[in-house]
C-alpha positions as CSV (number, residue, x, y, z in Angstrom):
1,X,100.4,66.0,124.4
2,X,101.5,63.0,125.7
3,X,100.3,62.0,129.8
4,X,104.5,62.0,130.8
5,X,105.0,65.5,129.1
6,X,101.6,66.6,130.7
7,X,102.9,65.6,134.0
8,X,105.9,67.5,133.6
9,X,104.4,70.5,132.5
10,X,102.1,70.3,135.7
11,X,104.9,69.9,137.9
12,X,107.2,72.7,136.3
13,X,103.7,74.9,136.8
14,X,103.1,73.7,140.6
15,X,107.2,74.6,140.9
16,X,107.0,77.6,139.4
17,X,104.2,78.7,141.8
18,X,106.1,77.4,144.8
19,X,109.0,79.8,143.4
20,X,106.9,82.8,142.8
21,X,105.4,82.1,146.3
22,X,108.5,81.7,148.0
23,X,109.7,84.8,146.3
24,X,107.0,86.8,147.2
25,X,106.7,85.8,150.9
26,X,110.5,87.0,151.4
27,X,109.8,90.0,149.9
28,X,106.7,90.7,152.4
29,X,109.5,89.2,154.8
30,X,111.6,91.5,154.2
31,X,109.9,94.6,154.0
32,X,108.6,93.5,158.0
33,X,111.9,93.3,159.1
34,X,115.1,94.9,159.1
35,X,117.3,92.7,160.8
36,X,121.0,94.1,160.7
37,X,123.0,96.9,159.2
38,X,121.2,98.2,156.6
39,X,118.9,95.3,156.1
40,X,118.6,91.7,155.6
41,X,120.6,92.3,152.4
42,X,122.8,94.5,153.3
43,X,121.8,97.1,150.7
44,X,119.7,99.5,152.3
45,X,116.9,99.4,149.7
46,X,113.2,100.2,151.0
47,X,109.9,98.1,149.2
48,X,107.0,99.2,150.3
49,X,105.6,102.2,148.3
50,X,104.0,104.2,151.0
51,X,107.4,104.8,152.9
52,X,107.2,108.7,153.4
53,X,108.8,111.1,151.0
54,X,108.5,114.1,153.5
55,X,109.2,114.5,157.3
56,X,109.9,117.3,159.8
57,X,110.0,117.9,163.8
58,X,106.0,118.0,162.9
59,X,105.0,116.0,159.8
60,X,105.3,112.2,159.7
61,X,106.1,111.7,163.2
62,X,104.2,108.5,163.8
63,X,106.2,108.4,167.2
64,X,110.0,109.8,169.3
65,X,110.9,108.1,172.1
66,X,113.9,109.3,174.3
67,X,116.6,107.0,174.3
68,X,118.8,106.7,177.6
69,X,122.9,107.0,177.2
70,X,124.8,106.8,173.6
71,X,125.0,105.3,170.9
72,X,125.6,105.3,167.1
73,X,124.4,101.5,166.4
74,X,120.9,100.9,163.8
75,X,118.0,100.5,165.0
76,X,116.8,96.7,163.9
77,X,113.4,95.5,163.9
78,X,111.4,91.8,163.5
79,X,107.9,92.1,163.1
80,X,106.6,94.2,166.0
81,X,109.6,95.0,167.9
82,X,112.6,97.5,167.3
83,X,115.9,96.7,168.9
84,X,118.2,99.2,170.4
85,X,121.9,99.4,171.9
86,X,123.3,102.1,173.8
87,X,125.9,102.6,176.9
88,X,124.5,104.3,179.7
89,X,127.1,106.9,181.6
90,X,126.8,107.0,185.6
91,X,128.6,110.4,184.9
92,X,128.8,113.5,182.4
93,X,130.1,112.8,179.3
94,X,131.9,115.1,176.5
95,X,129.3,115.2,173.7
96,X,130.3,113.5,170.6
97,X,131.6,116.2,167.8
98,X,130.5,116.7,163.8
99,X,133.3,117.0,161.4
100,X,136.6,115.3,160.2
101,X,139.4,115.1,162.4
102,X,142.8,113.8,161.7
103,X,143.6,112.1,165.1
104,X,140.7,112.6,167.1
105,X,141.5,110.6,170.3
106,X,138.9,110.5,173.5
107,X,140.3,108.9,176.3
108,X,138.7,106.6,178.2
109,X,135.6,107.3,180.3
110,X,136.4,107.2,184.4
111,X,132.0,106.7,184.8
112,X,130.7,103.5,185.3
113,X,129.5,102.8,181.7
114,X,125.8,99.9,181.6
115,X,125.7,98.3,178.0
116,X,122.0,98.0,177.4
117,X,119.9,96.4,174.5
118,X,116.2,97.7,174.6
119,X,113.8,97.0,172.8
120,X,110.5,98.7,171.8
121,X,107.1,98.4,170.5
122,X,107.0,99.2,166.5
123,X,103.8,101.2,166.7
124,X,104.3,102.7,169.6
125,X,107.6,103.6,170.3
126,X,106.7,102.1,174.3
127,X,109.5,100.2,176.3
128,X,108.8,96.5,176.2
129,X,112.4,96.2,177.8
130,X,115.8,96.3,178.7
131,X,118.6,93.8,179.2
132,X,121.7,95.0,180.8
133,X,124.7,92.9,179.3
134,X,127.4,94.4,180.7
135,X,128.7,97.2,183.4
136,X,131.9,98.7,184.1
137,X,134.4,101.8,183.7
138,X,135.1,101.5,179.7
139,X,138.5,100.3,179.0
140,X,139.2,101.7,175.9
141,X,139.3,105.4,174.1
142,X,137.1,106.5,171.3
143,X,137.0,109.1,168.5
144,X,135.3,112.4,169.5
145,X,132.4,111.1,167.0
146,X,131.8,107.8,167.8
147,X,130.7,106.1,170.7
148,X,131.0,102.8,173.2
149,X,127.8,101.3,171.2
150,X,128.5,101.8,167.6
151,X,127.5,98.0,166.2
152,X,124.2,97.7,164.8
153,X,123.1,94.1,166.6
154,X,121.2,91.0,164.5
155,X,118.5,89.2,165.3
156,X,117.5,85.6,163.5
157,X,113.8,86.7,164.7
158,X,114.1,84.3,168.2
159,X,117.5,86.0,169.8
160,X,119.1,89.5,169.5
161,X,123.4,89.0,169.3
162,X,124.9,92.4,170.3
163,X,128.2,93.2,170.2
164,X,130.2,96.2,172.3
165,X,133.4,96.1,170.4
166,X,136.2,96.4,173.0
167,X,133.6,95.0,176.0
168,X,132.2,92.1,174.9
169,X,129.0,90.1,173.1
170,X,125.9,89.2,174.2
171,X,122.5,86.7,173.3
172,X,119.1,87.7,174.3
173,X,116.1,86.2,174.0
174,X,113.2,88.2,172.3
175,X,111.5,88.5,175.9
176,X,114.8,90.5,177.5
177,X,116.4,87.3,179.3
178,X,120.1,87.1,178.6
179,X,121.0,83.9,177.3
180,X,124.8,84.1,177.0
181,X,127.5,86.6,177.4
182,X,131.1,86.4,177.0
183,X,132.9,89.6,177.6
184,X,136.7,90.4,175.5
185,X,140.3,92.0,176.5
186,X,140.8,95.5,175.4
187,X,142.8,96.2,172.6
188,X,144.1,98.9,171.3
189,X,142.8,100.6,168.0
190,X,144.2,103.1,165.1
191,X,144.9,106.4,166.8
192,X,142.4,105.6,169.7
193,X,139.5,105.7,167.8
194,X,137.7,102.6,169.1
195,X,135.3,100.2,167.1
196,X,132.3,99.6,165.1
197,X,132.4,96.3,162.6
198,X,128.6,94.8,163.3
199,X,127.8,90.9,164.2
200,X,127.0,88.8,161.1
201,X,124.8,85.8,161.1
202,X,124.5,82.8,158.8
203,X,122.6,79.5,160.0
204,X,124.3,78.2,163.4
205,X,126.9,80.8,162.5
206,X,127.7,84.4,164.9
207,X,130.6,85.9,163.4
208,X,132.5,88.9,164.6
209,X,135.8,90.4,163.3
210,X,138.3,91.9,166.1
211,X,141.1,94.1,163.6
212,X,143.1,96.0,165.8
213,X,146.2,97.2,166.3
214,X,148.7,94.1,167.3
215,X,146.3,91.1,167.1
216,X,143.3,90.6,164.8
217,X,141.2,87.9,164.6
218,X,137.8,86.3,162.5
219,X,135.6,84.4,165.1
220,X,132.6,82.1,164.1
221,X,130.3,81.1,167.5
222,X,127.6,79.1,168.2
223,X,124.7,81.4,168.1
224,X,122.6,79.2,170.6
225,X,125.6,78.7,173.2
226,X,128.5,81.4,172.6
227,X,130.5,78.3,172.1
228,X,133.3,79.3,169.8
229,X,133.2,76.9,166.9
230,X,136.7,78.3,165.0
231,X,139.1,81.3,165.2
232,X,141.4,82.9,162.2
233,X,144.4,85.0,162.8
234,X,144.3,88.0,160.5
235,X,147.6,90.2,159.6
236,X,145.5,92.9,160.0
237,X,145.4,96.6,161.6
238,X,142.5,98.3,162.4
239,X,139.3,97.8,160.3
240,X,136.0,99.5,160.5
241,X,133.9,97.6,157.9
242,X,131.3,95.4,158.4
243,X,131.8,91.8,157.0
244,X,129.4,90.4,154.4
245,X,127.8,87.1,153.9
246,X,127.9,86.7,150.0
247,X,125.3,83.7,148.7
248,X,125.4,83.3,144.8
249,X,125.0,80.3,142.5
250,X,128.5,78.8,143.0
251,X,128.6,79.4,146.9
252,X,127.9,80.7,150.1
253,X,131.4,83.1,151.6
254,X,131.8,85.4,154.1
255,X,133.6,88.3,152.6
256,X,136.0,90.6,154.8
257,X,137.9,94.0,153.5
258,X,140.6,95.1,155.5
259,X,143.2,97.8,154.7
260,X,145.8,95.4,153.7
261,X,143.6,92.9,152.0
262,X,140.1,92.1,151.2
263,X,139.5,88.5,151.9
264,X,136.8,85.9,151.1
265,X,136.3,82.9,153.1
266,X,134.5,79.9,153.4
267,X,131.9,79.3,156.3
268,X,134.5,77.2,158.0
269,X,137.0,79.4,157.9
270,X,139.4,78.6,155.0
271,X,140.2,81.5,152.5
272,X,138.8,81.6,149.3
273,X,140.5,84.6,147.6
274,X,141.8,88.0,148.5
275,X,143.7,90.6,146.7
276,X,145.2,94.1,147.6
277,X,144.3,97.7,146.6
278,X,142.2,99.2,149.1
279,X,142.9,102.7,151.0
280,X,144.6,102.2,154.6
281,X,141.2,103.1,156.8
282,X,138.2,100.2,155.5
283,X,134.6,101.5,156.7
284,X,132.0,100.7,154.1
285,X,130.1,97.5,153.7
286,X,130.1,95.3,150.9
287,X,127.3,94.2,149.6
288,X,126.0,92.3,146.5
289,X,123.6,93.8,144.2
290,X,123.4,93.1,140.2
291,X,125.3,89.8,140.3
292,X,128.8,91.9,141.3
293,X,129.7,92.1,144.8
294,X,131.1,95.9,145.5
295,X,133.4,96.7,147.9
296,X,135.2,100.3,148.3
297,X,137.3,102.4,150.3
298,X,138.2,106.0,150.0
299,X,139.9,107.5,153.3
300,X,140.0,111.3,152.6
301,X,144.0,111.3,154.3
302,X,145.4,108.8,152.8
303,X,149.1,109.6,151.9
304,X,149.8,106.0,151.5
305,X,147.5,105.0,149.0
306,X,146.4,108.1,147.3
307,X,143.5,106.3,145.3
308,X,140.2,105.4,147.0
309,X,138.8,102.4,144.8
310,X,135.6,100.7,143.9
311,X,136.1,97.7,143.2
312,X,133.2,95.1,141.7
313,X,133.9,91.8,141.7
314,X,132.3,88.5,139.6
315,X,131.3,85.7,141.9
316,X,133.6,82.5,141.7
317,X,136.7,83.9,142.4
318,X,139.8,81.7,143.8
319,X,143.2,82.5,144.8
320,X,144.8,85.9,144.1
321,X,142.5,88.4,142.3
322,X,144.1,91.6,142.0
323,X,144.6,93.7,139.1
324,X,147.9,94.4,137.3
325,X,149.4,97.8,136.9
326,X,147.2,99.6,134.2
327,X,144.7,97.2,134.8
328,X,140.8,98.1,135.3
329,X,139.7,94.7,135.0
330,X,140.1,90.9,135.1
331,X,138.4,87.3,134.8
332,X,136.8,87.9,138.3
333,X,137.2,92.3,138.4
334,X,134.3,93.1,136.6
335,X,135.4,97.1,137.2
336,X,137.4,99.1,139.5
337,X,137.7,102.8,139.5
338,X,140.6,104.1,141.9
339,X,139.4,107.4,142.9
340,X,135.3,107.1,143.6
341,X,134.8,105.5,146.8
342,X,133.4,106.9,150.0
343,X,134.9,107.1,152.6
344,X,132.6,106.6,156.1
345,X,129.0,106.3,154.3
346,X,128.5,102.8,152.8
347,X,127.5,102.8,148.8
348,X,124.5,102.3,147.6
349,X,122.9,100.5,144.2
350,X,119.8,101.1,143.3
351,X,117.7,100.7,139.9
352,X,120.8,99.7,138.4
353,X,122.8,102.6,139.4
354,X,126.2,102.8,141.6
355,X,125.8,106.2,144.2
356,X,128.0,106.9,146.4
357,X,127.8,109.8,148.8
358,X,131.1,111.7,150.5
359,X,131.2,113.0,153.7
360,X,132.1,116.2,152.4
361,X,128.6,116.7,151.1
362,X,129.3,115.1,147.5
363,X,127.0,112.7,145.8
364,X,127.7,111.0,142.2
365,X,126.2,108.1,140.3
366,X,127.7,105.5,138.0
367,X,126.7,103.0,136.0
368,X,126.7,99.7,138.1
369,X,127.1,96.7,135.8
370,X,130.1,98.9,133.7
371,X,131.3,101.7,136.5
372,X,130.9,104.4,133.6
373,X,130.2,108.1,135.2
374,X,126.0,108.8,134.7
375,X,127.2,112.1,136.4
376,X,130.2,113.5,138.2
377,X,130.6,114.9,142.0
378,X,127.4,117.4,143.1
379,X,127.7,119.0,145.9
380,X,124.2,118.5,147.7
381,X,125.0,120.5,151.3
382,X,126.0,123.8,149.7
383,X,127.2,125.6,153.1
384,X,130.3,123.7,152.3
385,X,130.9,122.4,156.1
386,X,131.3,118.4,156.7
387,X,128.9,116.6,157.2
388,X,127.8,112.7,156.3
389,X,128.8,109.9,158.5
390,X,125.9,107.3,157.9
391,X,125.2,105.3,154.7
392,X,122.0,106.3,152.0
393,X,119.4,104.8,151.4
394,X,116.4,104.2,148.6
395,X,112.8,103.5,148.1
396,X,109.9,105.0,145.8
397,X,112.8,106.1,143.0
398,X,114.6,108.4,146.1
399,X,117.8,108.5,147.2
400,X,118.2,109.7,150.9
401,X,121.7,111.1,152.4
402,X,121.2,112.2,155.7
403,X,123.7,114.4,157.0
404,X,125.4,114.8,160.2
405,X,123.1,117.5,161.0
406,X,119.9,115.8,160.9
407,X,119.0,117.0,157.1
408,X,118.0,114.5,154.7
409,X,118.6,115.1,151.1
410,X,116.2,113.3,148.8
411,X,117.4,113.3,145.4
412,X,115.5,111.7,142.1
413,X,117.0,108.6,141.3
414,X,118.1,108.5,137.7
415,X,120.5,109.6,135.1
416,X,120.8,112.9,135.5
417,X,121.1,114.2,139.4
418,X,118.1,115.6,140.6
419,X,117.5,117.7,144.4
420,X,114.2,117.1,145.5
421,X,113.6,118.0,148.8
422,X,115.2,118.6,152.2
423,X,113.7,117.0,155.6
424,X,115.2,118.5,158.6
425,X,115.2,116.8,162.2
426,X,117.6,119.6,163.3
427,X,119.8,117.3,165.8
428,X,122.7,115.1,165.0
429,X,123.0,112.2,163.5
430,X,125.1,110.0,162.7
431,X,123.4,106.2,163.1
432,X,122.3,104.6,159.4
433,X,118.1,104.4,159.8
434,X,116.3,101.3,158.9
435,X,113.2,100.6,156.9
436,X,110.5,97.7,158.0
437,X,107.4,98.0,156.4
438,X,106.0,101.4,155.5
439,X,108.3,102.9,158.4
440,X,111.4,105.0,158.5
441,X,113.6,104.7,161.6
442,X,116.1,107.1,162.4
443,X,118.3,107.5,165.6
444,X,119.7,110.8,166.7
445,X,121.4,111.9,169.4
446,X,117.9,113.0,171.7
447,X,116.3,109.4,170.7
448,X,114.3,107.2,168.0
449,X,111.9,108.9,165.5
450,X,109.7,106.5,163.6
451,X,108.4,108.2,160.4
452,X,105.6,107.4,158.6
453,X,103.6,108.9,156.2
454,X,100.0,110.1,157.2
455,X,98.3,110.2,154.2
């Protein structure tokens, strides 16, 4: 071997260790923290394999802590502390309500509402400490099941950004000083039903969409100032879903559904590509997972659109992507199916299968590199009332759906569907948990649990 090819087989080697290396430390990374909705990722996947399989009132509970006021946001978590929002009544309020409802309007609170962001000890569960970001009589109605602190904040491990849709947004510092605050003008939202699209965060870049009825807008911020760096008018109404910061080989987008259009843009604002198709109410993330980014929508009234598609779509795309009539597929479509999307819970991909859960207590599982059916709509809650707001999630070959009820339904992940086990909390719930290390953190309506297994 000659000494120039021997050099470059020692450098390829020392590469390919800093790969593996670098590899491996974001995967320990990542199982420490959980630092937005559903996880650094986005995809709500667990990777440690002595997260617990089993949990009750009793068993598991490494720790519940009481949580003051509302709120249906994530817990998120860096290293040893868990973050928490809520909105804190002066008053009684009307608890929030389980179920569907077409319409659904709360009017606005008359009690002095405080917008906290706590934060608490991972092993403990104690109070480390609060920052109040914000107080005042809230401004805006809500749906009878959601509340006035429903985005899950994000944290780039120095500074927590949390965002109170129709109040305003917020920087603190991981010691509970507020570093900047800038609060917004109420708008008004589809049938009153408020807000909940989470914060996003990509280097320098805070970005927050504001779809409501009569403006809408995409806003990019300095994340060490609050200085806003640009601003996009969207012809957009009312959106729900959480945007999505999509890296792959060709680029780095941030990628947007709405009910009109789902829309890709670049990190300084210019559009990418878009294309029409979804159902008129957007609440699931997208998320990448396979090489195809999957977005869906599926709202159970929708008289406009009566299809509630899955779309996945190939990275590179430019300009105008959608399908044409008849079409399931295109050069940037890799598959669509118009009638198997979820509607509230977010989907889920795991071991190279497409599951999606429905809020009326169905669960089904697709191939996720072709779409085709593994198996069709099973019914996992069997007492046929409503019942699944928040998004699965997987770890250990487990799927979890937890219901509005506080039931978790662990089911075998796999061709063929398979009900392990229920774990019942017994209160309601309607907050997506989050996973950092071998924890499981779930948020009801009496507080935080942290599960973990004892064994």
């Amino acid at each position: 071997m000659s000494k120039a090819l021997s050099r470059g087989c020692s450098t390829g080697i020392r590469r390919l260790s800093c790969l593996i290396t670098f590899c491996a430390s974001s995967i320990l990374q990542a199982q420490d923290n959980w630092p937005q909705f559903r996880g650094a990722d986005s995809r709500g996947i667990g990777l440690s394999d002595r997260l617990p399989l089993e949990w009750s009132h009793e068993k598991n509970v490494a720790w519940h802590v009481e949580i003051l006021g509302r709120g249906w946001s994530s817990p998120i978590i860096w290293g040893d502390q868990v973050f928490l929002t809520a909105a804190v009544s002066d008053g009684d309020e009307e608890a929030p309500k389980k179920g569907l409802y077409f319409g659904g309007e709360r009017a606005p609170s008359k009690n002095r509402h405080r917008w906290l962001l706590s934060c608490l000890n991972r092993d403990s569960g104690k109070k480390l400490w609060e920052a109040e970001l914000f107080a005042g009589v809230p401004s805006s109605s809500i749906h009878v099941k959601n509340s006035y602190a429903s985005e899950t904040p994000v944290t780039d491990g120095k500074r927590v950004y949390a965002l109170f849709g129709q109040t305003g947004l917020g920087c603190v510092d991981f010691g509970g000083k507020v570093i900047w605050s800038k609060t917004f003008e109420s708008r008004k939202t589809q049938n009153g039903w408020g807000t909940s699209i989470s914060p996003v965060l990509h280097d320098n870049l805070l970005i927050i969409v504001r779809d409501t009825e009569g403006k809408s807008d995409l806003i990019a911020y300095d994340k060490l100032t609050g200085a806003e760096l640009w601003k996009i008018d969207r012809d957009e109404p009312t959106n729900f879903a959480t945007p999505y910061i999509w890296r792959h080989a060709q680029r780095t987008e941030l990628v947007v559904p709405g009910r009109r259009q789902v829309r890709s843009y670049s990190l300084d604002g210019k559009l990418l590509w878009w294309f029409k198709g979804m159902s008129t109410i957007t609440i699931p993330t997208p998320f990448e997972a396979e090489g195809l980014l999957y977005l869906c929508a599926g709202y159970v009234g929708d008289k406009v659109n009566p299809n509630k598609p899955v779309y996945a779509v190939r990275p590179g795309g430019a300009g105008d992507l959608a399908l044409k009539d008849g079409e399931r597929q295109n050069q940037f479509i890799a598959w669509m199916e118009p009638n198997a999307a979820p509607y509230n819970p977010s989907a889920l991909v795991y071991e190279g299968r497409f599951y999606v859960l429905w809020d009326f207590g169905f669960f089904s599982a697709r191939d996720a590199k072709t779409g085709a059916e593994l198996y069709e709509k099973q019914r996992i809650k069997t007492d046929g009332t409503v019942g699944f707001t928040s998004s699965p999630w997987a770890y250990r070959d487990r799927v979890f759906c937890l219901s509005e009820d506080g039931d978790t339904y662990v089911i075998k992940a796999g061709d063929r569907y398979q009900l392990e086990r229920l774990n019942s909390l017994g209160e309601m719930c309607m907050a997506t948990p989050a996973i950092a290390g071998d924890r499981l953190f779930i948020r009801t309506t009496s507080g935080l649990w942290c599960i973990r297994s004892a064994e």
